[in-house]
C-alpha positions as CSV (number, residue, x, y, z in Angstrom):
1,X,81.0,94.4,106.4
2,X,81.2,92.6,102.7
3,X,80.8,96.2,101.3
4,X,83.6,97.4,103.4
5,X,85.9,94.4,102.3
6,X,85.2,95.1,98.9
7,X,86.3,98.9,99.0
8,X,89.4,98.5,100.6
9,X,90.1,95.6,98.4
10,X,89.3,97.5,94.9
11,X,91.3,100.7,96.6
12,X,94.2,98.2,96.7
13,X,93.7,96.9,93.4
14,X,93.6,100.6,92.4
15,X,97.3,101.6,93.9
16,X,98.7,98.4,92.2
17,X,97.7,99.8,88.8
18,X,98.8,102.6,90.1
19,X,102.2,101.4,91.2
20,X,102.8,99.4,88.2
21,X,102.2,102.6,86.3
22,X,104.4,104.5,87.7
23,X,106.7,101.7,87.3
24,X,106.4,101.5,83.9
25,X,107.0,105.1,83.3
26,X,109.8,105.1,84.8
27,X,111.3,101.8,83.2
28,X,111.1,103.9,80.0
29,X,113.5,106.3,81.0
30,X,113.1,110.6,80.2
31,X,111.8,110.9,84.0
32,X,113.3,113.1,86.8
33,X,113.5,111.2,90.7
34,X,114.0,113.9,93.0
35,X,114.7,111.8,96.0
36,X,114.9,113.1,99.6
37,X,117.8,111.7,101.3
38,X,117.7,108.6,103.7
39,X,117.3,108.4,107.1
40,X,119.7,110.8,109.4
41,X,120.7,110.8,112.8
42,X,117.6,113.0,115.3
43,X,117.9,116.2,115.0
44,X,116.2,119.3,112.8
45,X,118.9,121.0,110.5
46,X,122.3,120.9,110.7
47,X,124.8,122.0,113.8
48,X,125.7,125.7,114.6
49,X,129.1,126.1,112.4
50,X,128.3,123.2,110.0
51,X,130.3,123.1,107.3
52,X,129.9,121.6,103.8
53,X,133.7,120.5,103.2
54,X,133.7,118.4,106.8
55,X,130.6,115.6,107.3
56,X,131.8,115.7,111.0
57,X,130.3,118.7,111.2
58,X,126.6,117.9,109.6
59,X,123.5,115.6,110.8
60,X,124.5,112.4,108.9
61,X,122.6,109.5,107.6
62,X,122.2,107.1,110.6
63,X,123.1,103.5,110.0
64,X,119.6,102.7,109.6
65,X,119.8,105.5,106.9
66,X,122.4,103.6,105.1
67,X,120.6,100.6,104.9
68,X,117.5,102.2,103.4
69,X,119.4,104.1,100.5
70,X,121.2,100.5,100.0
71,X,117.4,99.1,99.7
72,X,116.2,101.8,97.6
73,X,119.0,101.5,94.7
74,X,117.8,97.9,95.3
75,X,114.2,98.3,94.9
76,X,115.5,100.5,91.6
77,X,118.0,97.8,90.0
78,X,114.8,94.8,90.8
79,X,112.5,97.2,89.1
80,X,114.4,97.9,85.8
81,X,114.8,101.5,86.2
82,X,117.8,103.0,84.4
83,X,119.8,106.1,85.8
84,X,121.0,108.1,83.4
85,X,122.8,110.6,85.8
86,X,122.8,111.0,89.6
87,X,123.3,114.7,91.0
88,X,123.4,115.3,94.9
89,X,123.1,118.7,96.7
90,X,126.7,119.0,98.7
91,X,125.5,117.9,102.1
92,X,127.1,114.8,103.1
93,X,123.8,113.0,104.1
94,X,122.4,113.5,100.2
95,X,125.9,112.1,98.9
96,X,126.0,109.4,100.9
97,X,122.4,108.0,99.8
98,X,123.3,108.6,96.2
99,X,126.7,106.5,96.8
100,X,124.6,103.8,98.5
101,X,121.8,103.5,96.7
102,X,123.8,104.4,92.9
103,X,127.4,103.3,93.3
104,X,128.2,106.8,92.5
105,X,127.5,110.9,92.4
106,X,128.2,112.7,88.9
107,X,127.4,115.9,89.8
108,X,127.0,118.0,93.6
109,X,125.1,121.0,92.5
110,X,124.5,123.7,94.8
111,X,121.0,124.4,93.3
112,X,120.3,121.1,95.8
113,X,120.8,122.7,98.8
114,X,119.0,122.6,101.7
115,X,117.0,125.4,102.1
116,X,116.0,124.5,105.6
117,X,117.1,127.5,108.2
118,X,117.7,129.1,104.5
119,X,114.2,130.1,103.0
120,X,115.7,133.3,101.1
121,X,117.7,131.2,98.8
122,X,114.3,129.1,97.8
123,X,113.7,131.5,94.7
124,X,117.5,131.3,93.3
125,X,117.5,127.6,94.0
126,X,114.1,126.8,92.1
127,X,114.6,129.0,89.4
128,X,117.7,126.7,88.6
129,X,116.1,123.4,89.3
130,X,113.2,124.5,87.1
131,X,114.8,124.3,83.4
132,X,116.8,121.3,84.2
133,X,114.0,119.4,84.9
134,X,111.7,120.7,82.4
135,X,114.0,119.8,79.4
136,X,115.8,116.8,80.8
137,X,115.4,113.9,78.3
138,X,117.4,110.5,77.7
139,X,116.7,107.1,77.7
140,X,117.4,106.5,81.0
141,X,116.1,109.1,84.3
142,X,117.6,112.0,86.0
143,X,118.5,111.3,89.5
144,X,118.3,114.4,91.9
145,X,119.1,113.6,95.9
146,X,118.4,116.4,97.7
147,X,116.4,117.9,100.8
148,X,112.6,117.9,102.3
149,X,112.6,121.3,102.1
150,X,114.4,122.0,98.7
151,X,111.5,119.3,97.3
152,X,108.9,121.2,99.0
153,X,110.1,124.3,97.8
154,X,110.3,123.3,94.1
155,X,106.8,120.9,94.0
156,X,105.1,121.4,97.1
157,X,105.6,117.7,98.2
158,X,106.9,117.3,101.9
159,X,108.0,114.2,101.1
160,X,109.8,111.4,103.7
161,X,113.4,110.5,104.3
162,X,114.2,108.0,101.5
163,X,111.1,109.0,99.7
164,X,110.9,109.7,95.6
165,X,109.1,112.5,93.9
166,X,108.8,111.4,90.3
167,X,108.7,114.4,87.8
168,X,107.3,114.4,84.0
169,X,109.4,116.7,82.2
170,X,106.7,118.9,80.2
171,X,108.1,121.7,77.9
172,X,108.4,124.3,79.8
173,X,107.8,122.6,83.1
174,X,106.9,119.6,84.9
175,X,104.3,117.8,86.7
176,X,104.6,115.7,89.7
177,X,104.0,111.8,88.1
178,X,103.6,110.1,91.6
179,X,105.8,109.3,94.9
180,X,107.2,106.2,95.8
181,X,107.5,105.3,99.5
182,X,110.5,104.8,101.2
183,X,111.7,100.9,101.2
């Protein structure tokens, strides 16, 4: 039983080091945060004759949604991490966290999109996302709000609603740093 305790304790001790790491890189700016929008009303994909100019239209962030993008630009300002740009795919849901969580949306780029019900755009769409990442630098991070299955797609990370993907630019590329949970 003492043996037990201590494992899950040093396991704990471990992702806090972990955390804090994470943290830290991120506090020093030059990262990427591709961040899956918050939570949405049920429902898989979007409506039959959805479309991108109307919200009426789409699967929306539920008001529970609302609240957790408001926590997680939160959990961001408490931890120090600066934003040095925040770019949303078009679909209302992904503006809607960034507004919430940011204050604001400096770019919608259709590179974004959600590829769900869409898988022959995946290519096209990662072979855009790719470069950006790869040679973003600045002194604060690059925030990307976007879709499960457009994160999947690019890093092969299913990642939760509200959930960020951290990515390390590296030359040519980039790595997948770590994932921070959903507030």
């Amino acid at each position: 039983m003492r043996l037990l305790l201590f494992a899950l304790l040093a396991g704990a001790s471990v992702l806090a080091q972990a955390d804090e790491a994470l943290w830290t890189l991120l506090r020093g700016g030059g990262q990427v945060l591709f961040i899956r929008h918050a939570s949405t009303t049920p429902g898989v994909g979007d409506p039959d004759g959805f479309r991108l100019e109307d919200c009426g239209t789409q699967r929306n962030l539920s008001e529970e949604g609302r609240a957790e993008a408001r926590r997680l630009g939160e959990l961001l300002r408490r931890q120090k991490v600066p934003i040095a740009s925040v770019v949303s795919s078009p679909w209302c849901r992904c503006v809607d966290t960034g507004h919430l969580a940011f204050g604001r949306i400096d770019e919608r780029w259709v590179a974004l999109s959600n590829l769900f019900g869409r898988s022959p755009n995946a290519s096209a769409q990662v072979k855009a996302m790719r470069p950006r990442i790869a040679t973003f630098r600045g002194k604060g991070n690059l925030v990307l709000v976007s879709h499960g299955s457009t994160a999947y797609a690019l890093t092969g990370v299913s990642p939760q609603q509200a959930e960020i993907v951290v990515l390390t630019p590296e030359g040519s590329g980039f790595r997948v740093a770590g994932r921070i949970p959903p507030p």
